[in-house]
N, CA, C and O atoms as a GROMACS GRO file, in nm:
protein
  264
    1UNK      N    1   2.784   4.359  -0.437
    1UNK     CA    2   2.744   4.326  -0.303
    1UNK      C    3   2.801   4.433  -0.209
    1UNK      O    4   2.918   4.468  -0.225
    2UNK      N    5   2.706   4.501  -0.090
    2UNK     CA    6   2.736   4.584  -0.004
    2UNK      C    7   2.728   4.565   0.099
    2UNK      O    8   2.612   4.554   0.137
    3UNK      N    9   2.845   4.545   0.219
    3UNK     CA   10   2.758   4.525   0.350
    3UNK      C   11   2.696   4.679   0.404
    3UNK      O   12   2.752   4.788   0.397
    4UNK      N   13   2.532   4.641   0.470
    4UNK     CA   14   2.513   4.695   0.508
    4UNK      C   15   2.469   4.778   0.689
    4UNK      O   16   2.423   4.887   0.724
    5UNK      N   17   2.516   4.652   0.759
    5UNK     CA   18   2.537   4.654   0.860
    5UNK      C   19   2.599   4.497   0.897
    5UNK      O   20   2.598   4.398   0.823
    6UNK      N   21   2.647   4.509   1.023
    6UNK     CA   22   2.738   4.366   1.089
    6UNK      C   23   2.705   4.416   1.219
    6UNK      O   24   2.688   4.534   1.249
    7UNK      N   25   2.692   4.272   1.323
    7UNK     CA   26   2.701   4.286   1.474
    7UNK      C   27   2.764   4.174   1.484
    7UNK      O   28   2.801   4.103   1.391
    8UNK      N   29   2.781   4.149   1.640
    8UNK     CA   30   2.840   4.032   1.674
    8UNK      C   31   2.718   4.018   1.800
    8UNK      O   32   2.684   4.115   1.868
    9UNK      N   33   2.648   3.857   1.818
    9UNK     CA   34   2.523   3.877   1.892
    9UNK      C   35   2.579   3.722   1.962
    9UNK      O   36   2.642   3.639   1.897
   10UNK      N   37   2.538   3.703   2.118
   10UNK     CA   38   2.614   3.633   2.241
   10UNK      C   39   2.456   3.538   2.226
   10UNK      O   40   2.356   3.591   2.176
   11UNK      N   41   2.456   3.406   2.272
   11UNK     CA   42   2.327   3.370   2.303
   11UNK      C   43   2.417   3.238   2.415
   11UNK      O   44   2.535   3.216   2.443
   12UNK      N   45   2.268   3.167   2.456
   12UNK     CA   46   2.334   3.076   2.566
   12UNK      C   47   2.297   2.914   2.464
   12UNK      O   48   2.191   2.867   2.421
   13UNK      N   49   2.434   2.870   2.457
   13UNK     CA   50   2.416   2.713   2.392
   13UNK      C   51   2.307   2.607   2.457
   13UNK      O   52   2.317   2.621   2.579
   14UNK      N   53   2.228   2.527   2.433
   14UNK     CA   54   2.149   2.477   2.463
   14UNK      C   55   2.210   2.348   2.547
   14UNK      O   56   2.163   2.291   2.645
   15UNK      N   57   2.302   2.330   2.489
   15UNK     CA   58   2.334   2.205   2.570
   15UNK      C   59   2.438   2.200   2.666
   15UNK      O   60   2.443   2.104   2.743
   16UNK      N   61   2.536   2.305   2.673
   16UNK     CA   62   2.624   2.288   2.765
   16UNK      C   63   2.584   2.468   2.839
   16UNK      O   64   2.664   2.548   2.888
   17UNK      N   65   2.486   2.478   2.827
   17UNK     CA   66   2.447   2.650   2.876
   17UNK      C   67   2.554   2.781   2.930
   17UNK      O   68   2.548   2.875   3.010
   18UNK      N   69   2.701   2.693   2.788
   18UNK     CA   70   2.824   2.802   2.775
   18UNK      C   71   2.752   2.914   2.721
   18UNK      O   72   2.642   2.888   2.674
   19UNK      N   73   2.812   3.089   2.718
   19UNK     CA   74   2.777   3.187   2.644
   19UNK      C   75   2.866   3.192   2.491
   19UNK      O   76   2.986   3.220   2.501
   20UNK      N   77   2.818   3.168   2.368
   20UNK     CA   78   2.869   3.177   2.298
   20UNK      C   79   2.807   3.315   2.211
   20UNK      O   80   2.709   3.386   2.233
   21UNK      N   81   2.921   3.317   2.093
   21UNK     CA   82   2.907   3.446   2.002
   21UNK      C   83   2.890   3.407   1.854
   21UNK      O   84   2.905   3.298   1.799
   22UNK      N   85   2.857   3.524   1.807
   22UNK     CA   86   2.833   3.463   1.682
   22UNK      C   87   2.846   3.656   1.604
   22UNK      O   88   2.844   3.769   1.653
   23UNK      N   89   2.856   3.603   1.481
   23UNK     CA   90   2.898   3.748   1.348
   23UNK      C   91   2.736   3.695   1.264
   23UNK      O   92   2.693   3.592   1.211
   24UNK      N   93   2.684   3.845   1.297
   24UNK     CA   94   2.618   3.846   1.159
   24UNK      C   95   2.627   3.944   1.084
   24UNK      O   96   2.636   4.058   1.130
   25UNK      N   97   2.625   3.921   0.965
   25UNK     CA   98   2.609   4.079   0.811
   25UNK      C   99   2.512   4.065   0.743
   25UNK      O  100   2.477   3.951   0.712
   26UNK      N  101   2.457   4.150   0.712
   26UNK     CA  102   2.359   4.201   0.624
   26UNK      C  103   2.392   4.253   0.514
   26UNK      O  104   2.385   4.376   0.516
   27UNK      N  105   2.432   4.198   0.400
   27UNK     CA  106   2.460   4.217   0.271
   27UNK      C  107   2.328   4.267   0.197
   27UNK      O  108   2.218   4.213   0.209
   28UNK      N  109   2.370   4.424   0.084
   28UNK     CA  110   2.289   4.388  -0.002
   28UNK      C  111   2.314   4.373  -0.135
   28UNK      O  112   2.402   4.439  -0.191
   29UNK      N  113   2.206   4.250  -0.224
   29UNK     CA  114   2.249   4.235  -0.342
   29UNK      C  115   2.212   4.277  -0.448
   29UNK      O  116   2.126   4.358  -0.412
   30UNK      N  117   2.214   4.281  -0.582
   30UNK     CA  118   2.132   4.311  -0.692
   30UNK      C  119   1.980   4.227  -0.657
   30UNK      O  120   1.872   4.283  -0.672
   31UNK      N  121   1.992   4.106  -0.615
   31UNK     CA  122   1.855   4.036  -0.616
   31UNK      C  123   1.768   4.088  -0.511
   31UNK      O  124   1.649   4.100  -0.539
   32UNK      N  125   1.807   4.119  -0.400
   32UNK     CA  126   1.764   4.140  -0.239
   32UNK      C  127   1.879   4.150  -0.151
   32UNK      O  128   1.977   4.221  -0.178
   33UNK      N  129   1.865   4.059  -0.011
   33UNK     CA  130   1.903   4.089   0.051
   33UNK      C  131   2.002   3.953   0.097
   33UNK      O  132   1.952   3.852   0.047
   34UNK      N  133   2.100   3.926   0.161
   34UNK     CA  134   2.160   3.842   0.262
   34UNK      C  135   2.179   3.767   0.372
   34UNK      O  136   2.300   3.749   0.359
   35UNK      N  137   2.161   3.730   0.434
   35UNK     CA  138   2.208   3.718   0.588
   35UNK      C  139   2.304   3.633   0.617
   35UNK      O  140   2.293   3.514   0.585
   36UNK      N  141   2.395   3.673   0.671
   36UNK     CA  142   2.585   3.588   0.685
   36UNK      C  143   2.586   3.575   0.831
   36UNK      O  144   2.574   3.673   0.904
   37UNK      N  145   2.600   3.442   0.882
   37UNK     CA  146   2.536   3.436   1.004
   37UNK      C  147   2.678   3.280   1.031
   37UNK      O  148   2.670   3.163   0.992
   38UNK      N  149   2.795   3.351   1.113
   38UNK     CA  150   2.875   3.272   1.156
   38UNK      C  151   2.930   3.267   1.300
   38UNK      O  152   2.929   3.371   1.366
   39UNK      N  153   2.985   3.131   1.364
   39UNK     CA  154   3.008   3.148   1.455
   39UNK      C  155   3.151   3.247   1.525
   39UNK      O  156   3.262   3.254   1.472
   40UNK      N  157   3.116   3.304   1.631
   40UNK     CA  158   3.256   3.420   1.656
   40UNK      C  159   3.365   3.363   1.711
   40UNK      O  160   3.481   3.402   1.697
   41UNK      N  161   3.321   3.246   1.790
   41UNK     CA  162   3.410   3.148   1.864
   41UNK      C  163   3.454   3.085   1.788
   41UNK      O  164   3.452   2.980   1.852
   42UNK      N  165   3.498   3.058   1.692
   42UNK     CA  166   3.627   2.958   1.620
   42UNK      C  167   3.526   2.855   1.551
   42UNK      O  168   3.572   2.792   1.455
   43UNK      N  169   3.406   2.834   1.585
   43UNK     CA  170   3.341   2.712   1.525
   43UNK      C  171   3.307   2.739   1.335
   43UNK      O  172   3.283   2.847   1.281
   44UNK      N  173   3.313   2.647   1.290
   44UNK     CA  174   3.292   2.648   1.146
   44UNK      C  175   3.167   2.655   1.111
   44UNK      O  176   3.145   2.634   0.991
   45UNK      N  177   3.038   2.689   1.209
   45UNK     CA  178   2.926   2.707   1.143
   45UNK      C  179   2.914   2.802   1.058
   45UNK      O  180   2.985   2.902   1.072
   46UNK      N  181   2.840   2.793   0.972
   46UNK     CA  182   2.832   2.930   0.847
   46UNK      C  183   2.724   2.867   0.763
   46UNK      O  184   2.711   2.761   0.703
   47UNK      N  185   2.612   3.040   0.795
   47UNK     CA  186   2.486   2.984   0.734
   47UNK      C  187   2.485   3.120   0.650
   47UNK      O  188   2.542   3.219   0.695
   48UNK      N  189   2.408   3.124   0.507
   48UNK     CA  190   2.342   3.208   0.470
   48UNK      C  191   2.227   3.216   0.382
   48UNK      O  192   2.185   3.134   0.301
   49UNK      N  193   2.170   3.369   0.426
   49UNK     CA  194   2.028   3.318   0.443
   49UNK      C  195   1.980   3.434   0.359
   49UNK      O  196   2.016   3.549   0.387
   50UNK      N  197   1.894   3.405   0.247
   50UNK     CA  198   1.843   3.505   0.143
   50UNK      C  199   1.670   3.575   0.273
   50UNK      O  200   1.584   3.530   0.349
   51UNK      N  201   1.716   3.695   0.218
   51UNK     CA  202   1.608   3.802   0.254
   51UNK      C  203   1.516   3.877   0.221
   51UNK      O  204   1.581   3.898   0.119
   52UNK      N  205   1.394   3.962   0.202
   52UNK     CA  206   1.340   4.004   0.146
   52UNK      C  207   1.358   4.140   0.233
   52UNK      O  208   1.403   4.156   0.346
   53UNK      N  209   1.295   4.249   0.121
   53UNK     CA  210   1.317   4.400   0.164
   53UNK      C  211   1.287   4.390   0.368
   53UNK      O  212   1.364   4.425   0.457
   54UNK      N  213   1.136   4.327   0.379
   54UNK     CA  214   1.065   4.328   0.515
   54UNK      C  215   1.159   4.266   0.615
   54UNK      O  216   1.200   4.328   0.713
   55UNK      N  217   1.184   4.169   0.593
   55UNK     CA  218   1.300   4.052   0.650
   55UNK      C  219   1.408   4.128   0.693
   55UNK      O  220   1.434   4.133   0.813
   56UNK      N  221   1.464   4.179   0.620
   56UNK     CA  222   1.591   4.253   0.661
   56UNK      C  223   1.570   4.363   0.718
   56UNK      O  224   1.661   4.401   0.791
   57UNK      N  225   1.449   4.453   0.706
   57UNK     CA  226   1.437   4.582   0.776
   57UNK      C  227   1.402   4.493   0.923
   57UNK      O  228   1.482   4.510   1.015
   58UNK      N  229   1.319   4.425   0.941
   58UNK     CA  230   1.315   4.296   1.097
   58UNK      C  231   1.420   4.290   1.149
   58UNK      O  232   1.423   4.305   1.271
   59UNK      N  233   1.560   4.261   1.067
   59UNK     CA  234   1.665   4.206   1.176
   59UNK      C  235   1.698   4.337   1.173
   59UNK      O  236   1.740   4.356   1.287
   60UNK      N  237   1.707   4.453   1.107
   60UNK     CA  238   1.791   4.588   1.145
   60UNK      C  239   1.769   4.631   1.258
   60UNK      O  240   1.841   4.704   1.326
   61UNK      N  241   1.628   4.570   1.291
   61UNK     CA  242   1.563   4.677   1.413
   61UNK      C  243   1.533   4.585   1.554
   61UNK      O  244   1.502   4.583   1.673
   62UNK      N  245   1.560   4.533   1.464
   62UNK     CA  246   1.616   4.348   1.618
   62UNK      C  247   1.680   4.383   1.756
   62UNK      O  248   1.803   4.380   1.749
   63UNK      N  249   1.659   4.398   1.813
   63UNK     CA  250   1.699   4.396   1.997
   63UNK      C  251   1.819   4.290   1.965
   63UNK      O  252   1.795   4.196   1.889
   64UNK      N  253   1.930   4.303   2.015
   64UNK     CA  254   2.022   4.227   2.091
   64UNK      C  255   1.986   4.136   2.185
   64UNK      O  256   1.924   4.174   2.285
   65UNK      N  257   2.027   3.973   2.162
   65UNK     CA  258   1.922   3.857   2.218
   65UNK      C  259   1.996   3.836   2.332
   65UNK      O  260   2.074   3.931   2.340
   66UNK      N  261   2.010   3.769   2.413
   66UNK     CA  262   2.103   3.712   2.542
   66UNK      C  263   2.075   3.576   2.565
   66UNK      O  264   2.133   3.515   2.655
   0.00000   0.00000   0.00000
């Protein structure tokens, strides 16, 4: 497994319309691809999310959300 890029990306919470953060990585594997998608603020969310070649070239080239 390789990371192949990481950001850290801000969005606005839906319910209390705080700015929160979040870590994502882009791992790649022998099978494909990754997506490691946790919160930056202390919260224990942690998702990950299998990718395909297209999928992952999408988030590489992804705009920074707000």
């Amino acid at each position: 497994m390789k990371i192949i890029h990481s950001r850290m990306s801000e969005y606005l919470e839906s319910h209390t319309l705080e700015v929160c953060s979040e870590r994502e990585v882009l791992l790649r594997t022998n099978d494909g691809f990754l997506l490691y998608v946790s919160g930056g603020d202390g919260s224990a969310d942690e998702r990950i999310v299998h990718l395909e070649a297209r999928e992952a070239l999408i988030w590489l080239n992804r705009e920074q959300r707000l």
